[in-house]
C-alpha positions as a printed Julia matrix, in Angstrom:
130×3 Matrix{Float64}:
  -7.3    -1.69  -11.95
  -4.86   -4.06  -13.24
  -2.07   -5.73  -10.85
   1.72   -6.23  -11.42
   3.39   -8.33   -8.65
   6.44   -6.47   -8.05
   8.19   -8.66   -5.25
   7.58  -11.19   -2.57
   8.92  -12.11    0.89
   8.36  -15.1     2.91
   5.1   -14.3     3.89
   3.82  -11.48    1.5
   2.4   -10.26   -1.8
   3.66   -7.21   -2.98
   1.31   -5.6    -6.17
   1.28   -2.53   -8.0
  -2.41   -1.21   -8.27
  -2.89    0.57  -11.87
  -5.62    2.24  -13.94
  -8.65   -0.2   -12.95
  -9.88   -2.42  -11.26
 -10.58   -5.84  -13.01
 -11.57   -8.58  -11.35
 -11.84   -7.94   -6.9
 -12.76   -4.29   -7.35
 -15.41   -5.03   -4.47
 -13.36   -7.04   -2.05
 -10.2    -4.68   -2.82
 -12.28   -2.04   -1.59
 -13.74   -3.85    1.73
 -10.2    -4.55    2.47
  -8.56   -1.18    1.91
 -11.62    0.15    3.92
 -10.28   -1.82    7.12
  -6.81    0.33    6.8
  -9.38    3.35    7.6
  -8.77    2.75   11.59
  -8.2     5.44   14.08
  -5.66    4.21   15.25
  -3.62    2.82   11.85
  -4.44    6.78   10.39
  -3.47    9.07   13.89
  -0.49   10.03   12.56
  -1.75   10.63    8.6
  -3.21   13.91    6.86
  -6.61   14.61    8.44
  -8.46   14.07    4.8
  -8.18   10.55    5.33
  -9.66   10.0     8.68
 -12.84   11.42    7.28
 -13.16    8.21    4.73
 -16.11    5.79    5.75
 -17.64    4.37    2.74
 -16.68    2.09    0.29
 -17.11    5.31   -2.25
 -14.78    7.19   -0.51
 -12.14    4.73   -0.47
 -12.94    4.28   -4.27
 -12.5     7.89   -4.72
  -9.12    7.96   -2.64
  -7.6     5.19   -4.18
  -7.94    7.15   -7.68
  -6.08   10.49   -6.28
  -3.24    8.01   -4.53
  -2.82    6.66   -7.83
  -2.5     9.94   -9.6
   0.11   10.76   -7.0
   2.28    7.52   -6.12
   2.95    4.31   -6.73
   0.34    2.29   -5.14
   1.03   -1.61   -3.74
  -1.08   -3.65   -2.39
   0.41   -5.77    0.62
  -1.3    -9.31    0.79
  -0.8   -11.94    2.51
   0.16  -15.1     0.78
  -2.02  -18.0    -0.4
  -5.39  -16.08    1.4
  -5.97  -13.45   -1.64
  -6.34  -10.74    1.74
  -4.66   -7.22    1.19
  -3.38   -6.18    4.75
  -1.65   -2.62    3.82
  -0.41   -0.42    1.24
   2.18    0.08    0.23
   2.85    4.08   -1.27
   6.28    4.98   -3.48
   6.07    8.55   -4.99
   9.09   10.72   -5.85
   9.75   14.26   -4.46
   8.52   17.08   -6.31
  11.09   19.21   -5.35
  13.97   16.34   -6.36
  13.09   13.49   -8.52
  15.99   11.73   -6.66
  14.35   11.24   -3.57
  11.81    8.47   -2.71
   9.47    8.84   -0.7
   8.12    5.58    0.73
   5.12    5.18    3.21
   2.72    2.37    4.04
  -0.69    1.55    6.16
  -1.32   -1.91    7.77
  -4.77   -3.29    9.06
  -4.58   -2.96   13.03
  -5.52   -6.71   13.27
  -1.85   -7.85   11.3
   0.44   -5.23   14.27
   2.6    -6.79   16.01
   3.54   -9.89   13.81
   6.48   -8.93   12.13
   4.8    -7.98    9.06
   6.11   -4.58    8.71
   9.61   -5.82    9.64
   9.59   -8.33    6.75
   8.42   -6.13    4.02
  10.75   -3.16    5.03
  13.77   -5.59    4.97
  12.93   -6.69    1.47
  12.19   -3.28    0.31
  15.87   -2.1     1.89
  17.31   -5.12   -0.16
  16.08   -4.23   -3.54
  16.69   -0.48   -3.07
  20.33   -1.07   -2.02
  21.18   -3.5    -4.76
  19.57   -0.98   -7.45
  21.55    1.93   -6.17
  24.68    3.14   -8.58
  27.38    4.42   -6.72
């Protein structure tokens, strides 16, 4: 899958995943396979708290991509993908945005989220037409 960075923040990496994987396929994988945490999917459709192999999270990735946008969240300068990122629109209004995201257990509490929502907020406000 090929990556497009599509914006930054002080701390973060934020890439669009699409078609295939090129170069990390295998550590892209191990990392998006740490997201798969009890406790980071409680709240998310049952289907995904039944992946634990590294072909299941291949498999997975390739329906999320057929149905969203899929970003990468990485941290800066280590080449580590903490989260994901999802952006799909509505099927029942293509005006609506639905926006979603996972983050590795081990990254909670250290503003992370915060940061990446802010910037997100930012560029969807300044692209709105009123």
């Amino acid at each position: 899958m090929s990556r497009k960075k599509l914006f930054t923040t002080s701390r973060l990496i934020i890439d669009q995943l699409n078609d295939f994987f090129e170069d990390n396929e295998t550590q892209i994988i191990k990392d998006i396979k740490m997201l798969f945490n009890p406790e980071v999917l409680e709240f998310l459709p049952s289907d995904w708290k039944n992946i634990k192999t590294e072909d299941q999270v291949e498999n997975w990735l390739k329906r999320q991509l057929k149905e969203s946008d899929l970003c990468f969240v990485e941290l800066k300068g280590e080449k580590k993908i903490i989260g994901l990122l999802f952006l799909y629109y509505s099927k029942d209004n293509s005006d609506t945005l639905n926006i979603g995201y996972l983050l590795n257990k081990q990254y909670w509490g250290k503003g992370y989220a915060s940061e990446l929502w802010q910037v997100l907020k930012e560029i969807i406000n300044n692209q709105l037409v009123y």
